[in-house]
C-alpha positions in Angstrom: -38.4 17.6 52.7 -35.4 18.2 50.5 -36.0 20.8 47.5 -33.4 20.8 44.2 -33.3 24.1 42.0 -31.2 23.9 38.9 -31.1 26.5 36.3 -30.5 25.3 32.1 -30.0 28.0 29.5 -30.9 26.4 26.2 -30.2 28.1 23.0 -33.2 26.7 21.7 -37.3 28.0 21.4 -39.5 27.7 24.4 -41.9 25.4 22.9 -39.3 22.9 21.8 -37.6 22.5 25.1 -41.0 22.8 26.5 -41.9 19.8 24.2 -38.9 17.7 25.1 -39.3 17.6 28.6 -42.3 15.9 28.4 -41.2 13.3 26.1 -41.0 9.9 28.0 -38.7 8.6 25.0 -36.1 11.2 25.6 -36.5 10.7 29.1 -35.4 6.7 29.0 -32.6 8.2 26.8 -31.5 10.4 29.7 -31.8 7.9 32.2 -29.6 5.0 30.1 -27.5 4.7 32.8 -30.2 3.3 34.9 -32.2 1.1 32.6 -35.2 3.0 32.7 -38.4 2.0 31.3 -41.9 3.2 30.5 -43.6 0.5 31.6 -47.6 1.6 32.1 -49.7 4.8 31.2 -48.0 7.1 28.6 -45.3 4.8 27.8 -43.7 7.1 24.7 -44.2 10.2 23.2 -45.3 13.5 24.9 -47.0 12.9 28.2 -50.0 15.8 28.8 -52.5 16.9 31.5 -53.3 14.3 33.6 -51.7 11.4 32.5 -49.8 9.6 34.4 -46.0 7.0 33.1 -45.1 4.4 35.5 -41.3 3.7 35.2 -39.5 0.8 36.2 -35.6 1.8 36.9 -32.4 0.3 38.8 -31.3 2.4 41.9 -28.7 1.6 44.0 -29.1 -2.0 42.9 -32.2 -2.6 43.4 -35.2 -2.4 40.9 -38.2 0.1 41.7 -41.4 0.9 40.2 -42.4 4.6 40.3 -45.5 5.8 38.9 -46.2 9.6 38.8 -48.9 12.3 37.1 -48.8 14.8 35.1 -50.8 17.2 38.0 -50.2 20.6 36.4 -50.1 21.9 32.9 -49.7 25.3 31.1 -48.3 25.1 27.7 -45.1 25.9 27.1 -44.7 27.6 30.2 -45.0 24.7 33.3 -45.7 21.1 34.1 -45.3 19.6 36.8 -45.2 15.6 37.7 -46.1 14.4 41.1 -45.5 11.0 42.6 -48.7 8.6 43.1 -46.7 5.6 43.7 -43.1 4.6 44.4 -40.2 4.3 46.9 -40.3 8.3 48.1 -42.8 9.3 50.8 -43.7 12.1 48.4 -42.3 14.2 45.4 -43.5 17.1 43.1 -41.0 17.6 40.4 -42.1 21.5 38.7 -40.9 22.1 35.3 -40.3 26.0 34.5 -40.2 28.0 30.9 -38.8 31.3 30.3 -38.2 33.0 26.8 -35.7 35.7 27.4 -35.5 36.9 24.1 -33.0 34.8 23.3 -32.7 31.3 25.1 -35.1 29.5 27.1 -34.3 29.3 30.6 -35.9 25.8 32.1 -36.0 26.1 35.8 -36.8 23.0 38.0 -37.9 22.4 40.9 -37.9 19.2 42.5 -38.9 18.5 46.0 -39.1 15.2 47.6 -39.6 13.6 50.9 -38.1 10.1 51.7 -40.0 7.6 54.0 -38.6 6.4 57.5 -38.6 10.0 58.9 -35.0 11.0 60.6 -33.6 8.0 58.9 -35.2 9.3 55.4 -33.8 12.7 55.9 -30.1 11.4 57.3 -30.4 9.6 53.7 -31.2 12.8 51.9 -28.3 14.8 53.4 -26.0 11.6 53.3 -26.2 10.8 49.5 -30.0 10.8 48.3 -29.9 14.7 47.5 -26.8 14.5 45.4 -28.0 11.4 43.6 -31.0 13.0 42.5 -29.5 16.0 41.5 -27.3 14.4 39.2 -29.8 12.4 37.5 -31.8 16.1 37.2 -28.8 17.5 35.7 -28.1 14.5 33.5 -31.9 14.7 32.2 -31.1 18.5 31.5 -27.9 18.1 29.6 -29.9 15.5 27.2 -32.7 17.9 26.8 -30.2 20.8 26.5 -28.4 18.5 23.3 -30.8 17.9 21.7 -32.9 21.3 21.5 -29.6 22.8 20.5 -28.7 20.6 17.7 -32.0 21.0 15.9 -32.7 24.9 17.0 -33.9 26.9 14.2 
């Protein structure tokens, strides 16, 4: 399994950044660059406790459909998504909140395991690890834009 930590200070209250993590709308906003879609489930606004978005995206070329879950929920402190369906063997993508006093601090943690053992990890270390990491950093930027410009 491959794990991804990044760290996002955001100048901006807890519940907001909380708030916009789970929004699927900001999320296809994030992900422009790939064309993706909510296509089934939630399929815009906040996304909650057991629900589940199924997104259809372009990766490396080629169009996948991914369908995950909202499998743990504690407002405005953590969610967390976890893959039901889609191209990975497995992911579980943890979503973190901290109020320091002054600026959240977003944590995630995203671990994922790609199918066709040795050849899924070679893929991981090769390029799939840095892929992913950019898109998470991408997402994190948006998220980290848009909390700021509207902060009180």
């Amino acid at each position: 399994m491959a794990t991804i930590k990044l760290v996002t200070h955001i100048n901006a209250p807890m519940d907001r950044c909380f708030d916009l993590s789970r929004s699927i709308d900001l999320h296809m906003e994030s992900t422009r660059q790939t064309g993706e879609q909510a296509i089934a489930g939630r399929t815009s606004g906040l996304i909650g406790p057991n629900e589940t978005v199924t997104w259809r995206a372009k990766h490396f070329g080629i169009w996948q459909t991914l369908t995950s879950k909202i499998t743990g929920f504690n407002t405005p402190h953590f969610f967390a998504d976890e893959m039901i369906s889609g191209a990975f063997k497995s992911f579980r993508h943890e979503h973190h909140f901290l109020w320091d006093g002054q600026q959240t601090i977003m944590r995630d943690v995203f671990v994922f395991e790609s199918p066709l053992g040795i050849l899924g990890r070679l893929v991981n270390h090769l390029f799939l690890t840095r892929y992913m990491r950019k898109l998470l950093i991408k997402r994190n930027e948006v998220i980290k834009l848009v909390a700021e410009d509207q902060a009180v």
